[in-house]
N, C-alpha and C positions, 0 to 999 in steps of 0.2 A: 248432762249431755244426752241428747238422743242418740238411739242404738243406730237411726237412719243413716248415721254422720256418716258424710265419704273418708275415707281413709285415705293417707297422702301416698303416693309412688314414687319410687325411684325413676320410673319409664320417661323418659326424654321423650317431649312433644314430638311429632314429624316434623322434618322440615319443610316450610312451604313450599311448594310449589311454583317459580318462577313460570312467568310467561313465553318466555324463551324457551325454557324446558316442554312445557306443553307444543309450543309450535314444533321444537323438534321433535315429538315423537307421530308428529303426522306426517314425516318426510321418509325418504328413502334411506337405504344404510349409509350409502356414500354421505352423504348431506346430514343426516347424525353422526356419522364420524367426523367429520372436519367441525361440524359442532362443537363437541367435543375438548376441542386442542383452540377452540376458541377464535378458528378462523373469521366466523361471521364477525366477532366485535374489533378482531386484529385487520381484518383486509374490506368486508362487504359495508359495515356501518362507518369505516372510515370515508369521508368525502374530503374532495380536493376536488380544486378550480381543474373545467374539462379542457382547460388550456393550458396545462401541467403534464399534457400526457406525448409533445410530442419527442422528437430523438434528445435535444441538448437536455429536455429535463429528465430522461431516462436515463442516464449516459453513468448518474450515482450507482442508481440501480444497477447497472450493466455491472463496475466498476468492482458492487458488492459480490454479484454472482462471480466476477472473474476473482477475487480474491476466495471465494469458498473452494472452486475449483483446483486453485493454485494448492489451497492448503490440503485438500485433499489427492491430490497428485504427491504432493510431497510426503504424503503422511505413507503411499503406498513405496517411493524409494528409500524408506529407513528399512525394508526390509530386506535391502542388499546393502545399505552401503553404509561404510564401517570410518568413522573417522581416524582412520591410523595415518599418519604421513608416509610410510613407505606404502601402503594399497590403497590409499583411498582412489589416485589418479586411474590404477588399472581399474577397480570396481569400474569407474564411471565409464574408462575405455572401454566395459566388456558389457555394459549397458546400449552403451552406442551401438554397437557389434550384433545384439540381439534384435529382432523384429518387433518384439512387444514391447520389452523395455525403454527400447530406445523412442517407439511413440510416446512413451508416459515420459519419460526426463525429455524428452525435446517437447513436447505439449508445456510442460510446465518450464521450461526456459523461455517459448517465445512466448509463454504468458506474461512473464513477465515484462518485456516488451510493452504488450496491450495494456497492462494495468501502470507501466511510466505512464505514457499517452493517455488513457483514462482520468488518473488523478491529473492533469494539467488542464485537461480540456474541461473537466468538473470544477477547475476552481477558478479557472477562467469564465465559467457559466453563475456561479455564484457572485464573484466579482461583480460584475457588470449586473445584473442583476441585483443588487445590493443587496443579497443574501442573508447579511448578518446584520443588517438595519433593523429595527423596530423590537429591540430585544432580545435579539438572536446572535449577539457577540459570543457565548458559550459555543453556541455552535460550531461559528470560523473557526475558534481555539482547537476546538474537539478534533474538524477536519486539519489541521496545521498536524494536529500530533497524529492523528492517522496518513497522511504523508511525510510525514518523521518515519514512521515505524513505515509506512513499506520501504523508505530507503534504506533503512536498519536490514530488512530482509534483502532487498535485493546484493547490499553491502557483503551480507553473511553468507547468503547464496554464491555468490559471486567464489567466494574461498571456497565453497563443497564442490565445485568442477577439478581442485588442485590440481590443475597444470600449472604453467608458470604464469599466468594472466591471474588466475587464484590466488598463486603465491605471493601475490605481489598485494594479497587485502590484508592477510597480518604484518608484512613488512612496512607497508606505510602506515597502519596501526601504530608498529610499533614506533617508527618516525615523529609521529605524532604525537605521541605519549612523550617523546623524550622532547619534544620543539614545546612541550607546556609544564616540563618537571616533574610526569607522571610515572616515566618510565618505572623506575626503582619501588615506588607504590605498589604498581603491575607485575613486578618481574618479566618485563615485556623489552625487549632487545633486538633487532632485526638482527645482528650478527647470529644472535643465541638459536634465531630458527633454520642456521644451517645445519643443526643437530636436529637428527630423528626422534628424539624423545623428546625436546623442547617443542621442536614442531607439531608431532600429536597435541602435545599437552593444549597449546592456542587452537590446533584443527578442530580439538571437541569443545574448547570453549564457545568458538565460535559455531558450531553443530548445534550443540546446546542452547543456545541465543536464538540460532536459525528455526529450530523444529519445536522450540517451547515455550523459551521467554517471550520472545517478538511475537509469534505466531499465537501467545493466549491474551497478549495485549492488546495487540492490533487487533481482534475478534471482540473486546469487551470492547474499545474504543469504537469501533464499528455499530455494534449494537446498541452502544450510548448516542454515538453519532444516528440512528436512525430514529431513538426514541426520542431524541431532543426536535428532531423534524416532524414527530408526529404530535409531539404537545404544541410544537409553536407556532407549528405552519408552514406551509409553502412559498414563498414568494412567488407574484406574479409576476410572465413575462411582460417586459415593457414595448418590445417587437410587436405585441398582437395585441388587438382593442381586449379592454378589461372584459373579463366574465364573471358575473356573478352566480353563472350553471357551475352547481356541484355534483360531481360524479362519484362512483363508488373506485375505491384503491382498488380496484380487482381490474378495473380496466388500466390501469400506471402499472398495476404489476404484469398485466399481459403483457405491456410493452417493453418493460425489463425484458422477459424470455425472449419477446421476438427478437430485439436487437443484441442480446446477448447473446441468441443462437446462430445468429447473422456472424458474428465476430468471431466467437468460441469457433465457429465453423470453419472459419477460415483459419485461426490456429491450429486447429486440425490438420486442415489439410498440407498445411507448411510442416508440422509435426510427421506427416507419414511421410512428402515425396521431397521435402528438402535434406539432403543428406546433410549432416554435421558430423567430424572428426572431432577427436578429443583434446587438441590441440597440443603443444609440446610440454616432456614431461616436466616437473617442477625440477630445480636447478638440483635439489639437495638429495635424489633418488640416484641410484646408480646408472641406472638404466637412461637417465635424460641426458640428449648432446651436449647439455650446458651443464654437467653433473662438475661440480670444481670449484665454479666462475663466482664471486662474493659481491660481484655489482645487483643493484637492483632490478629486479623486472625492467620498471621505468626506462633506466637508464641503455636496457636491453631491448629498448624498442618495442615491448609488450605493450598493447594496449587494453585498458577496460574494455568491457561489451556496453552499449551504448547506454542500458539505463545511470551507471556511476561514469560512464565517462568524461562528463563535464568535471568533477573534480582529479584528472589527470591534467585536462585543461588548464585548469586554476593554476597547479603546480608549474606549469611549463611558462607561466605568465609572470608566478613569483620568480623562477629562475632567469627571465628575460628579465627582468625587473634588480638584481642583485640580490635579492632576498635567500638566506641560507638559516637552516636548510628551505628548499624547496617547498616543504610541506605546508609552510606557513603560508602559501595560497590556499591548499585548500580548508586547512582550521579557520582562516579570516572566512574567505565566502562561504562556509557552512553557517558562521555563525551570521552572517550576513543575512545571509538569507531569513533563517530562523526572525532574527529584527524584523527587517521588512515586514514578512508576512501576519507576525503577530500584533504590531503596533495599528494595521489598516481601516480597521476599524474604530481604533480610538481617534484615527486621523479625521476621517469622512464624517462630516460634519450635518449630510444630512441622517434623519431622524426615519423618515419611511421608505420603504424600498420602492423605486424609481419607478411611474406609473407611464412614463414619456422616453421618448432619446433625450429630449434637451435636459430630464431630471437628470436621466445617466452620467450625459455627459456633461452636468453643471460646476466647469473647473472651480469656481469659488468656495462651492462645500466640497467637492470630489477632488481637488487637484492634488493635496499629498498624499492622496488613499490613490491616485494615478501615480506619481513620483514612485512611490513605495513599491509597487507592483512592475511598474516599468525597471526598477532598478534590479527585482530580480529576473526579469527575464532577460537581460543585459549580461546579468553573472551564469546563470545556467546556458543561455545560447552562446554567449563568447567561450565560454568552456569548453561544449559539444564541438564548437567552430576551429578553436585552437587545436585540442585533441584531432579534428578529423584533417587538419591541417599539416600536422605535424609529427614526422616517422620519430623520430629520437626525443630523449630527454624526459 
């Protein structure tokens, strides 16, 4: 062998040099940092139809930023407030009570308001739209269970106010449990939460549920839900002549912020000058007028706040109806609902998302993916209606 031989190394080749990387280092810092985090290939080389960018197709967007907000609002009230059943109701009352406090838990209650009305108006745009045509059934699915889970949250939420409108979500929890045989499984007993120790025990269940389970679900579900729309596609609106112009996702995502600061703003502002009380205390505190009484919220004329209130509704229909207990309205049209909305796509028969009104509206392939949808907003609206209807029961 020649003495000339190269001799072998351990030294790892460099690695090349991408063309992206050279472009970014002829930019500014700003524009190499966002580099970086990979903004250019997540937001600037994304394209989408420029007829994608106005409000109903932002409305997702809006939807996602008002849920980051909500969870970050919520994340800043676990640093007062304590799931205990005898203090949880004062925390919240001395929340109210405060100037700053009381804009962060009232920002994040009428948020949650906007984000009912957000998922309804987004799936109604979907809908129509045939959003989940052309391969995009996972999608519906994915959106179905991220409106699962915000009701999950608003549900759980709804108990961390504990006054006696709170007190009344593990009560019909536990109704519920016992109207399908679960109760004993659960250890879950509406009598058993006239006791202080039994009632913590369910308040931080469902704390637990509210600030961690729901809230890491619904964020993975979300993020799935976003990437499933970035591999499959947009659907075109059928309202506006077809465009074959593609724009860059940095102009859909301005619009996100605009109409979300449009909205956000206006929760705001209902959060600083709309005063809210903490309402009365939960039945089983010493301190509450109804501190004794073993009937249920319900039945004490309490009502949900408007995003669950459609299934007090349901209940007050089974009770018009003979049905006992009660609860079995709202078990049937939960699960009602959940049918309808899952099956809509295997209904609708057509194949590409609707390029016309008359594809939209073509009842021959569309009509039980109409059926389906009409049936649940029959259950949700007569619920809202019954409920707003009706003081007792």
């Amino acid at each position: 062998m020649s003495g000339d031989a190269e001799q072998p190394t351990n030294e790892a080749a460099p690695a090349p040099v991408t063309q992206a990387a050279q472009e970014s280092e002829g930019k500014g810092w700003w524009s190499r940092t966002i580099d970086q985090f990979g903004y250019q290939q997540l937001v600037t080389d994304y394209k989408i139809p420029v007829n994608t960018n106005g409000l109903l197709y932002s409305l997702g967007g809006v939807l996602a930023i008002a849920l980051a907000f909500e969870i970050v609002t919520g994340m800043l009230l676990t640093y007062l407030y304590v799931p205990d059943a005898n203090l949880a109701y004062g925390i919240t009352a001395g929340m109210l009570a405060s100037t700053g406090w009381s804009i962060v838990l009232n920002f994040h209650f009428w948020n949650a308001f906007l984000i009912f009305g957000l998922v309804f108006v987004h799936m109604l745009r979907t809908f129509f739209s045939g959003g989940y045509r052309g391969g995009k059934t996972g999608l519906w699915l994915i959106g179905v269970g991220l409106a699962g889970f915000v009701f999950l949250l608003s549900v759980t939420g709804e108990a961390l106010h504990w006054d006696e409108v709170g007190f009344g979500v593990p009560w019909n929890i536990g109704e519920a449990l016992e109207a399908v045989g679960l109760a004993g499984l659960f250890n879950y007993s509406p009598e058993g939460l006239l006791d202080i120790a039994t009632a913590s025990e369910k308040l931080s269940q469902l704390y637990t549920l509210h600030i961690s389970i729901v809230a890491i679900v619904l964020g993975l579900f979300m993020i799935w839900h976003l990437m499933l729309v970035r591999f499959k596609g947009i659907s075109q609106p059928f309202w506006v002549v077809a465009s074959s112009v593609m724009g860059s996702f940095s102009k859909h995502l301005r619009s996100w912020i605009i109409y979300s600061s449009i909205l956000l703003g206006i929760v705001l502002l209902i959060s600083i000058f709309v005063p809210r009380d903490p309402g009365v205390a939960p039945q089983l505190i010493a301190s509450s007028p109804l501190f004794g009484v073993d009937d249920d919220p319900g039945g004490l004329a309490f009502k949900p706040n408007f995003p669950i209130s459609w299934t007090r509704g349901l209940n007050i229909v089974a009770a018009q109806l003979g049905i006992d207990p009660d609860i079995w309205g709202t078990v049937v049209g939960m699960a009602l609902l959940v049918l309808v909305l899952v099956i809509i796509p295997f209904v609708d028969r057509g194949k590409l998302a609707p390029a016309t009104v008359k594809e939209a509206f073509d009842w021959r392939k569309r009509g039980w993916a109409f059926a389906a949808m009409a049936i649940f907003w029959i259950v949700v609206v007569g619920g809202l209606a019954v409920n707003f209807f009706t003081a007792e029961g």
